[in-house]
C-alpha positions in Angstrom: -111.4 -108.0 27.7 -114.0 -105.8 25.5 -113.2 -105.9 22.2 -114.6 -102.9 21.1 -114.5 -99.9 23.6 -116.3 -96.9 22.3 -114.5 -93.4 23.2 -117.1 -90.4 23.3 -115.2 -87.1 23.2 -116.4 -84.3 25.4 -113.7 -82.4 26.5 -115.0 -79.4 24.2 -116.2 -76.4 26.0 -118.6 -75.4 23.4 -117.6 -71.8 23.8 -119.5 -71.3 20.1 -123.0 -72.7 21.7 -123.0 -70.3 24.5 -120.1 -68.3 24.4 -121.1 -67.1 28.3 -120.0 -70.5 29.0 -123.3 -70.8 31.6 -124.5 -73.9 29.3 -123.2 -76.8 28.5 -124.5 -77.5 25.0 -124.1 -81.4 25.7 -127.0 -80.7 28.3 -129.4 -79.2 25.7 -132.4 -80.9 25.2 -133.5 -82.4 22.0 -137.2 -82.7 21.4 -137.8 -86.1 22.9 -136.4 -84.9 26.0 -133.1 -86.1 25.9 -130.0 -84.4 26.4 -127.7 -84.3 23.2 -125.1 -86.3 25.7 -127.4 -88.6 26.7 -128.9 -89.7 22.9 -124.9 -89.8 21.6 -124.1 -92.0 24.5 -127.3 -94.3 24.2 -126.9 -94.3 20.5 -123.4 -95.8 20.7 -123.8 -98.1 24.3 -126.3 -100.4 21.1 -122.5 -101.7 19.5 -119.7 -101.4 21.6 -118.6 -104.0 24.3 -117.7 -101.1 26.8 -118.6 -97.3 27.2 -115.9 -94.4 27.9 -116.8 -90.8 27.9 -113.3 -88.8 28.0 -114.3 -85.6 29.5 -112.6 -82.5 31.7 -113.4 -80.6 34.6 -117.0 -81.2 33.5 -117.3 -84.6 34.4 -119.2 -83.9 37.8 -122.1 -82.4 36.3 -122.0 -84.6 32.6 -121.9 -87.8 35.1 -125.5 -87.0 36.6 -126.9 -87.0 33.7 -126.3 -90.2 32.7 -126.9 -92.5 35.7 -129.2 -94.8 34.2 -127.0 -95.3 31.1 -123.8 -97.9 32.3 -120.8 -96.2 30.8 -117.7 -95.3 32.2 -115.4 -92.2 32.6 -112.0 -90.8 32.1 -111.1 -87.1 32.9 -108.6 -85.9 31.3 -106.8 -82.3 32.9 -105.5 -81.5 29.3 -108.3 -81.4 27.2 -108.0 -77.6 26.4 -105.2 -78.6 24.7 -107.3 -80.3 21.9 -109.2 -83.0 20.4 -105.8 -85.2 20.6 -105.4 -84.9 24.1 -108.8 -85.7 24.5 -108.5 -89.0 22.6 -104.8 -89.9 23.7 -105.9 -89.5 27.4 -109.2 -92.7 26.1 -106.5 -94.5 24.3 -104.0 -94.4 27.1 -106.6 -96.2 29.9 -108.2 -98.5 27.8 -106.7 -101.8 26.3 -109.4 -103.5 23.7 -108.8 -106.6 22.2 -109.7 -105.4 18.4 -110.3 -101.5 18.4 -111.6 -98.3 19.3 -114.9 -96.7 18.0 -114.2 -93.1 18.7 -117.3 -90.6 18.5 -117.9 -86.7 19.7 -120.4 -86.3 22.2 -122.3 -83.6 20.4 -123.0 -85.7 17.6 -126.6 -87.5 19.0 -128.2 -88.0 15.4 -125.9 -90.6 13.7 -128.1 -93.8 12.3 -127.8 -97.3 14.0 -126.9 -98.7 10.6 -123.5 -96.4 10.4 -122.8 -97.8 13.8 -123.6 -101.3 12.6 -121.6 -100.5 9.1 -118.1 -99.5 11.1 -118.8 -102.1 13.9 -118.5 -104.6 10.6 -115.4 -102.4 8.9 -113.4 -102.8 12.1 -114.2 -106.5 12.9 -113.2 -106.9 8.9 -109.4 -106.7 9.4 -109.5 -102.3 8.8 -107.5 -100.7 10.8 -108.6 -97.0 10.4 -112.1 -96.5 8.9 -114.4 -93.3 8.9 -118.1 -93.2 7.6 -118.3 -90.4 4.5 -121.9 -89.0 3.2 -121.3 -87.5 -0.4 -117.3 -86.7 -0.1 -117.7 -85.3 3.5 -116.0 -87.5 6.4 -118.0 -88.3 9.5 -117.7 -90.0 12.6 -117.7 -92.6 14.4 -113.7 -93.1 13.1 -113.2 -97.1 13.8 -109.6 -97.3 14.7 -107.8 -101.1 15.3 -106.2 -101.7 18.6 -102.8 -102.2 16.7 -102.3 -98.3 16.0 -101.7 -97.6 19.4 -98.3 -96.4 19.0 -99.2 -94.4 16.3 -102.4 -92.9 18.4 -99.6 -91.9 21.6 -98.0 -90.0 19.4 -100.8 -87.8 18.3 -100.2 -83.9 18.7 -103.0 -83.1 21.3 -104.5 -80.7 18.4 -104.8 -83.5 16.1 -107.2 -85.9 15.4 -107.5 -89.9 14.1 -107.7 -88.2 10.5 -103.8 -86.5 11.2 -103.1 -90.6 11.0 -104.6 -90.9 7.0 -102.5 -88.0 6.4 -99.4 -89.5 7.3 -100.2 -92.9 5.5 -103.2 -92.5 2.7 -103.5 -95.7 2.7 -104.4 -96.4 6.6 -108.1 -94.9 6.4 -111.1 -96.7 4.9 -113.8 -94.6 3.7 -117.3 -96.6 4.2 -119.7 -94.7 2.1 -122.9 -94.7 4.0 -126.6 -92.9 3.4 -126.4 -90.9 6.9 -126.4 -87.4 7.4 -126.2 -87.6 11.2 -122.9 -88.8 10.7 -121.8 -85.3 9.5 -124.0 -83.5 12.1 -123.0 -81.9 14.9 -124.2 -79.4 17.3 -122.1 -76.2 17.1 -124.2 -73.5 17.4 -127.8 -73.5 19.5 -129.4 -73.2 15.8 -128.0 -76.6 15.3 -130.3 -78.0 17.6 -133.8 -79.5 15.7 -136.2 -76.5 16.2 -133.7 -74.1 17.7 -134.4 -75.7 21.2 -132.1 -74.5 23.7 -133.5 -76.4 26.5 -131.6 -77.5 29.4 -133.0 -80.0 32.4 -134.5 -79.0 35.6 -131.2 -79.9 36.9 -129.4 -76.8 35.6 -126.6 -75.5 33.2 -123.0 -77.5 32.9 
């Protein structure tokens, strides 16, 4: 049994990226050629025992472009619902023996040592621990395998942080020196340089 199974969320649509919908923005390139799926996925595959990107109808296309990377899949029909359907649909088909690391898939600059640093929080006894740079919470959100209950009962427009609301005291904030921990790619400006590269294989 893996005792830590990352979950990569990617159910978004990115409708902010390219609000045509004819790009996927995980499929933008980055300038070392890699996709911002692809470095999000590699970056995490370094710390966790197992690999699960929780996707939608996208999973097709997001699939081919990771076949050299060994990760697994879960497609999830009601991730337009939200974030917390997204991540219910992870937690609900996978059993690890201490906990989830749970990341967002458009998230492809966040430092080894935060990895490293929640990886440590979770096999520490925490059962709910989120990386923060200056005040502002980041990702990846270690979660212990205990909170299951408490993760199936999610909303599925609410996230692991809807959990610290309900009990304070549940989430650990590891302060950490890491400002790819609070970045994301939302907009194609987001992207170093403004890129908005996509592979020879075509949009998502």
């Amino acid at each position: 049994m893996p005792q830590i199974i990352g979950l990569l969320l990617a159910g978004g649509r990115g409708r902010r990226f390219d609000p045509s919908g004819q790009h996927n923005k995980l499929l933008a390139c980055l300038p070392d050629g890699q996709t911002v799926l692809h470095a999000s996925c590699r970056n995490m595959l370094a710390w966790v025992d197992r690999l699960v990107v929780v996707t939608g109808s996208q999973i097709t296309v997001l699939r081919q472009a990771l076949q050299d990377l060994d990760v697994d899949w879960i497609e999830c029909a009601s991730v337009d619902q939200g974030i917390g359907a997204t991540l219910k649909a992870g937690v609900s088909q996978t059993a690890p023996g201490l906990g989830w690391l749970v990341g967002l898939a458009d998230m492809p600059f966040v430092a080894p040592q935060t990895y490293r640093v929640m990886v440590e929080t979770l096999r520490g006894g925490a059962r709910l621990a989120r990386p923060v740079l200056a005040g502002q919470p980041g990702h990846p959100v270690a979660c212990a395998a205990g909170l299951r209950p408490e993760l199936s009962r999610l909303s599925a427009n609410a996230g692991l942080s809807t959990l610290a609301h309900l009990d304070p005291d549940a989430m650990q904030a590891v302060n950490v020196d890491d400002g790819g921990c609070v970045r994301d790619i939302d907009l194609p400006g987001d992207l170093p340089g403004a890129l908005t590269l996509f592979p020879s294989a075509g949009p998502g």
